[in-house]
C-alpha positions in Angstrom: -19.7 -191.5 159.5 -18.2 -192.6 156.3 -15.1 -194.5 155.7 -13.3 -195.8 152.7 -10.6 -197.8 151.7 -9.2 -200.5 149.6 -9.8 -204.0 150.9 -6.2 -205.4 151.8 -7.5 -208.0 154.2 -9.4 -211.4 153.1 -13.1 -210.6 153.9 -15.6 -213.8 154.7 -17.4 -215.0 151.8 -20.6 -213.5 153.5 -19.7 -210.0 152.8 -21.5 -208.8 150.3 -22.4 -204.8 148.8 -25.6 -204.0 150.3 -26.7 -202.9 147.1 -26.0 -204.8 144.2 -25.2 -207.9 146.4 -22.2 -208.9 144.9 -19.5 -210.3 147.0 -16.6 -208.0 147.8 -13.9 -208.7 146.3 -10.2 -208.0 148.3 -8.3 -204.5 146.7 -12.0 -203.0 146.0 -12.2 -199.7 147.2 -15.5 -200.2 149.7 -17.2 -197.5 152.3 -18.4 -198.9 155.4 -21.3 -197.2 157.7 -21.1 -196.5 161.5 -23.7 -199.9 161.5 -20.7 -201.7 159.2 -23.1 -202.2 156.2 -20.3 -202.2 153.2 -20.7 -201.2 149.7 -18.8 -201.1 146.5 -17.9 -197.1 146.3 -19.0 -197.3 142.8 -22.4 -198.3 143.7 -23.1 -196.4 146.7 -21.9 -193.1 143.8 -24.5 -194.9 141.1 -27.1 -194.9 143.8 -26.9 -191.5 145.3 -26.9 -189.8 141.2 -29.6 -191.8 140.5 -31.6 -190.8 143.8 -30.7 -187.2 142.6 -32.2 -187.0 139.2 
């Protein structure tokens, strides 16, 4: 299951979009798997067109 949301809450420094790596920054809008990997909603979107070509 899928979640998303904007990041109100100060996340540790170790949190990072599983795919481009970058940290993830408070008010980004993130989705976070059932196993709590979190990504950037813009790059999970990137990912899954490019996947689809």
């Amino acid at each position: 299951m899928l979640s998303s949301s904007p990041s109100d809450t100060p996340l540790p420094s170790t949190d990072d979009c599983a795919i481009c790596l970058m940290t993830l920054a408070p008010g980004t809008v993130l989705l976070t798997l059932s196993c709590n990997h979190k990504f950037h909603l813009q790059c999970l979107v990137s990912n899954a067109q490019a996947q689809n070509k």
